[in-house]
MDTraj code that builds the backbone (N, CA, C; nanometers):
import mdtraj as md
import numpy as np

residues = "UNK UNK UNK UNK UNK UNK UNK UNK UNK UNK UNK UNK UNK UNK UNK UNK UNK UNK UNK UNK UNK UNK UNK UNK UNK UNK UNK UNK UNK UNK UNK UNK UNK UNK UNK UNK UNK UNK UNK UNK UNK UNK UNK UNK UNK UNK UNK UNK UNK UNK UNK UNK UNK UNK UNK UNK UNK UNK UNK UNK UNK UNK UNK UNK UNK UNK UNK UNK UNK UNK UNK UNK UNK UNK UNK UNK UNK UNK UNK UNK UNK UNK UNK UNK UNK UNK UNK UNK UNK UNK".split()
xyz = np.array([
    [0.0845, -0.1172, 0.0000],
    [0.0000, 0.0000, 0.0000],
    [0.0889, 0.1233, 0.0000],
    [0.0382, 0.2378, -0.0858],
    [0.1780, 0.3556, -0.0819],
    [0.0738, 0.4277, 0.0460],
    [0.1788, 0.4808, 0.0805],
    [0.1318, 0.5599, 0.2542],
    [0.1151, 0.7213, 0.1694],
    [0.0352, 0.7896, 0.2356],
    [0.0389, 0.8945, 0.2039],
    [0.0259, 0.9649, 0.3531],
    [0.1068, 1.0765, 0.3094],
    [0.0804, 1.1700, 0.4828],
    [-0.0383, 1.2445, 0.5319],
    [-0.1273, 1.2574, 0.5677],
    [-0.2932, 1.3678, 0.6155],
    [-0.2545, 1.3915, 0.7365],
    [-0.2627, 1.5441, 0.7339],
    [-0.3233, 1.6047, 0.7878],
    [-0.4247, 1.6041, 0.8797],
    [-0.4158, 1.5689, 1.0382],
    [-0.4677, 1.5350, 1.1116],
    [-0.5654, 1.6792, 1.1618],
    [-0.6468, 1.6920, 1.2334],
    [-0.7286, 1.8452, 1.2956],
    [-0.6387, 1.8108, 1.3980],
    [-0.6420, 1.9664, 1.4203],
    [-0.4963, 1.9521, 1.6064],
    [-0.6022, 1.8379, 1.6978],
    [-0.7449, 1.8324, 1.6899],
    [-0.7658, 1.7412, 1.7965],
    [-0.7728, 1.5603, 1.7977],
    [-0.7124, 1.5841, 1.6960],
    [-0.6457, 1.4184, 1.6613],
    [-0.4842, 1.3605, 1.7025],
    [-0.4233, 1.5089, 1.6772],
    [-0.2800, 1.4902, 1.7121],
    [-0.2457, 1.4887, 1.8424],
    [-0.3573, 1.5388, 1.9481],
    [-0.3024, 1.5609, 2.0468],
    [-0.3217, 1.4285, 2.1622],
    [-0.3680, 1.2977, 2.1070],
    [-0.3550, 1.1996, 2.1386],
    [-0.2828, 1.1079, 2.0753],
    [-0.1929, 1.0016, 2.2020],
    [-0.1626, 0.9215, 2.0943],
    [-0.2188, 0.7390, 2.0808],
    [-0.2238, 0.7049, 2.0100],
    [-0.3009, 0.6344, 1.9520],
    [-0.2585, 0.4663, 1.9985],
    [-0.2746, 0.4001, 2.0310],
    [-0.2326, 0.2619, 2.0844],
    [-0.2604, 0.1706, 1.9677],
    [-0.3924, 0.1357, 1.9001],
    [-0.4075, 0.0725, 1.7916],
    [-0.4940, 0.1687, 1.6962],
    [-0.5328, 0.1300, 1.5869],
    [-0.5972, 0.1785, 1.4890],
    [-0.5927, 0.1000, 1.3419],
    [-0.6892, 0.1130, 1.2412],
    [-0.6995, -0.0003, 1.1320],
    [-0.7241, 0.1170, 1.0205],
    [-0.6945, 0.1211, 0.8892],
    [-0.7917, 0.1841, 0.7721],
    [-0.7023, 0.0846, 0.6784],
    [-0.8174, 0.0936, 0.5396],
    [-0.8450, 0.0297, 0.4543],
    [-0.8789, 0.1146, 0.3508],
    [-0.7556, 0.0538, 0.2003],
    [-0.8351, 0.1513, 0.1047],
    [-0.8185, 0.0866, -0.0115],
    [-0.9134, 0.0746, -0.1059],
    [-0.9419, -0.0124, -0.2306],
    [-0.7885, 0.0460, -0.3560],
    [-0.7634, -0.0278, -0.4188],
    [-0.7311, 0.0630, -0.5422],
    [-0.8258, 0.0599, -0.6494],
    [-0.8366, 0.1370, -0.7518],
    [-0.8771, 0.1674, -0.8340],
    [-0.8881, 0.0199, -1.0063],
    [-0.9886, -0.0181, -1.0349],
    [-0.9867, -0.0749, -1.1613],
    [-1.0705, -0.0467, -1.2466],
    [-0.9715, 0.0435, -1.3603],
    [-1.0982, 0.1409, -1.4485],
    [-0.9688, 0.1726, -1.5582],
    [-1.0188, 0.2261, -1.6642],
    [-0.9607, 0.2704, -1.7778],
    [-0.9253, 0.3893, -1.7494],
    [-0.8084, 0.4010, -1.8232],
    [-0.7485, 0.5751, -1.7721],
    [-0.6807, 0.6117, -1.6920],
    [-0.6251, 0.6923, -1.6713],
    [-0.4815, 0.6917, -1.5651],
    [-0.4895, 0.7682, -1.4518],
    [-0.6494, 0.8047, -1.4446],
    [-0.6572, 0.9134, -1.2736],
    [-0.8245, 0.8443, -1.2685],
    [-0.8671, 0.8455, -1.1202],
    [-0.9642, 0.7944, -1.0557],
    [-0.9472, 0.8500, -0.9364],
    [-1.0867, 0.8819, -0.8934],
    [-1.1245, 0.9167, -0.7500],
    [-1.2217, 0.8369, -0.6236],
    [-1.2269, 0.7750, -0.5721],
    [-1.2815, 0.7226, -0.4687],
    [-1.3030, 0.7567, -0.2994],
    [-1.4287, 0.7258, -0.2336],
    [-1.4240, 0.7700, -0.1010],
    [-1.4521, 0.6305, -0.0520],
    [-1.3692, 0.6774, 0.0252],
    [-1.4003, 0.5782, 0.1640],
    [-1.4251, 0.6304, 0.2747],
    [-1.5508, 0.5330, 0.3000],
    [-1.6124, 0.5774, 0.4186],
    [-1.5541, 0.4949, 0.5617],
    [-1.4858, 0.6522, 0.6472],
    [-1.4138, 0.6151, 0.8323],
    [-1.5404, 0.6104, 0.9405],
    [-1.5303, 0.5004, 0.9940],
    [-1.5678, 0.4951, 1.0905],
    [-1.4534, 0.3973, 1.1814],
    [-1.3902, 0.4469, 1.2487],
    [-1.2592, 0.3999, 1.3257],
    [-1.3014, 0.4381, 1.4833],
    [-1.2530, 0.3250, 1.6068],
    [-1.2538, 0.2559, 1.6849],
    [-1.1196, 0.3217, 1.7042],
    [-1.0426, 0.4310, 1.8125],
    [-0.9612, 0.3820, 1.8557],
    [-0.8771, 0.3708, 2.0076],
    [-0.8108, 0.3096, 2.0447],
    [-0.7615, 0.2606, 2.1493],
    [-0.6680, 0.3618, 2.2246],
    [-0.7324, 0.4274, 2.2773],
    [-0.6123, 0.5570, 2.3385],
    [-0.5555, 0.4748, 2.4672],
    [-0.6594, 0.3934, 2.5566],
    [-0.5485, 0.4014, 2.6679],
    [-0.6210, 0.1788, 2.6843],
    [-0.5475, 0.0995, 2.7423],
    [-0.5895, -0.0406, 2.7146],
    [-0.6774, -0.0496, 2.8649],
    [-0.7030, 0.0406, 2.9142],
    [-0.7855, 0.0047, 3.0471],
    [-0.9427, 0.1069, 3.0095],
    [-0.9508, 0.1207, 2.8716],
    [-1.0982, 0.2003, 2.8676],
    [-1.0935, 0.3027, 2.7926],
    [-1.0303, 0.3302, 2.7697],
    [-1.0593, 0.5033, 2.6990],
    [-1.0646, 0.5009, 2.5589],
    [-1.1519, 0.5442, 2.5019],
    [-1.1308, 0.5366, 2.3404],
    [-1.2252, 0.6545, 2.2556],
    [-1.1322, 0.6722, 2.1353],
    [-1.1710, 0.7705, 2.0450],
    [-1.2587, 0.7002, 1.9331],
    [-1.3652, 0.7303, 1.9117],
    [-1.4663, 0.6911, 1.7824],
    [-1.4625, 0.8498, 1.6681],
    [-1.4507, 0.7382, 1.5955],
    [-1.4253, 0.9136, 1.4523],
    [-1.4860, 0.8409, 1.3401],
    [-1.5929, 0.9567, 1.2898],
    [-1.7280, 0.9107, 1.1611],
    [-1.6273, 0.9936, 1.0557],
    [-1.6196, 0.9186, 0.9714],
    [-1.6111, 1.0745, 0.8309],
    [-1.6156, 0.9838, 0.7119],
    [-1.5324, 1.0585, 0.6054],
    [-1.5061, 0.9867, 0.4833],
    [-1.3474, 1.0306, 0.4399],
    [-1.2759, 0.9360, 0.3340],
    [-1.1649, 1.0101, 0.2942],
    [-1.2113, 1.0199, 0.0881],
    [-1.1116, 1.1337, 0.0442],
    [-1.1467, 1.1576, -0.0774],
    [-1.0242, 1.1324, -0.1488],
    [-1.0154, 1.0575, -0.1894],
    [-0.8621, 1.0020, -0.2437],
    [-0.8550, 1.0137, -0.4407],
    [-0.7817, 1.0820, -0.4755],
    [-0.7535, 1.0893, -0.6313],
    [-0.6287, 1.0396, -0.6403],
    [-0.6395, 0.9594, -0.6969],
    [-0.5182, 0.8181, -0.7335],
    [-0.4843, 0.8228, -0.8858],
    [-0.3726, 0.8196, -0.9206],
    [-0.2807, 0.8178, -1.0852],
    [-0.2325, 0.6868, -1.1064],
    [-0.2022, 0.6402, -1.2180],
    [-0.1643, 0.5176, -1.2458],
    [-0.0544, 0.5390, -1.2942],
    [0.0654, 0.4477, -1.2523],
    [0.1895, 0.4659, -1.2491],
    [0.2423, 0.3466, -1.3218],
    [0.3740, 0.3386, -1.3476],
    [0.4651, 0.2075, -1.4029],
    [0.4443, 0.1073, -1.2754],
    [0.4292, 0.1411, -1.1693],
    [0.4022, 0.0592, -0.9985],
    [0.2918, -0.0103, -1.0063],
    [0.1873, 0.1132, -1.0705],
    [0.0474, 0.0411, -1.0679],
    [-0.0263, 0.1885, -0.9756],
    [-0.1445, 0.1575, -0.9789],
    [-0.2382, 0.3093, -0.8865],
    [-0.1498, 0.3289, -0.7390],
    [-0.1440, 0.4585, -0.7306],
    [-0.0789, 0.5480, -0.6297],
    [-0.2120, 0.6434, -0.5842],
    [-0.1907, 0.6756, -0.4299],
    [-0.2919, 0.7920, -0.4060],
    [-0.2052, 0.9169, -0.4234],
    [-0.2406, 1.0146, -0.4954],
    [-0.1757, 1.1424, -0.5486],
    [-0.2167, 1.2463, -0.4337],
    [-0.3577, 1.2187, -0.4156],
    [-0.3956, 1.3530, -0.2908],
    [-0.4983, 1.2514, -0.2103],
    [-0.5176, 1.3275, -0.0993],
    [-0.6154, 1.2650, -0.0188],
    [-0.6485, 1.4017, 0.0982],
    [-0.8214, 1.3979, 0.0796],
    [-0.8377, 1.4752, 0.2012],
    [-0.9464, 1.4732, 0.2382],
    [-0.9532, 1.4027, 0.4101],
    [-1.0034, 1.3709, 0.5147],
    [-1.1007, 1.4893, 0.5469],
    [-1.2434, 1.4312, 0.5682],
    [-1.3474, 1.4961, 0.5827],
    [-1.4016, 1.4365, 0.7393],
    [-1.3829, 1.5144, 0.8165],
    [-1.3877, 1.4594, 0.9398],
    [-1.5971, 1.5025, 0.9842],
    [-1.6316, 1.4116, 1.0417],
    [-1.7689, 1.4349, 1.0642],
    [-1.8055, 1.4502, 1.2080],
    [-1.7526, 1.3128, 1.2871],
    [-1.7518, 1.3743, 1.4207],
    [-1.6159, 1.2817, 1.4584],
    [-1.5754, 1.3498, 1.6267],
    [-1.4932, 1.3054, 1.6648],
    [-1.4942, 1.2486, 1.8406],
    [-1.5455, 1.1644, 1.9058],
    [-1.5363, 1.1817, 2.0420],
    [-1.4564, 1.1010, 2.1019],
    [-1.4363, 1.1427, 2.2537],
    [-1.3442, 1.0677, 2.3581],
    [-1.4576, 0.9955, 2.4180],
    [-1.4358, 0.8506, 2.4237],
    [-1.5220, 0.8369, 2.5877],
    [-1.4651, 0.7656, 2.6421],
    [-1.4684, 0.7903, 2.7706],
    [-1.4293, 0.6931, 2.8803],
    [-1.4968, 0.6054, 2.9724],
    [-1.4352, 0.4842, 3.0262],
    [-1.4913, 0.4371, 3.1110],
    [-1.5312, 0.4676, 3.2283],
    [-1.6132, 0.4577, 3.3089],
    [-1.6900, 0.4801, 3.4587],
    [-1.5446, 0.4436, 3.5371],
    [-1.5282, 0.5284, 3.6106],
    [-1.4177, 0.5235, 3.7079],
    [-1.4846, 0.3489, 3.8016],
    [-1.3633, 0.2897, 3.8273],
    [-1.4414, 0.1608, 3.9278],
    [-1.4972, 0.1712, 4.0557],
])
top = md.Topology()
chain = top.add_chain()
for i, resn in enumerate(residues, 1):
    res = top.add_residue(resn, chain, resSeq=i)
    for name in ("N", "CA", "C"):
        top.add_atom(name, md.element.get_by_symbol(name[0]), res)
traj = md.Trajectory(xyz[None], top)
């Protein structure tokens, strides 16, 4: 998969992240540029005794076809919501 770098909102960066998953298709189509979204809904693991970040959005990815094969050229993250929750103190 080629990695591309995004641009996080400062209230993403200011945690850090224990696990996390995304997933992104490539492209099979005629022609040498294509655009696709994928839709985030990510689960993630800030602290292993309870605490976790849930984040809704989509990403907008325009991908080129290369001698490699499809590359993402741009990508940008449409954030919808973002929350912390935590567990009930014991």
């Amino acid at each position: 998969m080629h990695r591309v770098p995004c641009r996080a909102p400062l209230s993403l960066t200011k945690e850090r992240f224990r696990a996390q998953a995304l997933a992104t298709t490539n492209p099979e189509e005629p022609g040498n540029s294509a655009s696709r979204i994928s839709y985030l809904h990510a689960t993630h693991v800030l602290d292993p005794d309870g605490s976790i970040a849930v984040a809704n959005g989509d990403y907008i990815d325009q991908f080129v076809r290369t001698p490699q094969g499809w590359r993402i050229a741009a990508r940008r993250l449409h954030l919808i919501s973002f929350v912390r929750l935590d567990s009930p103190a014991p």
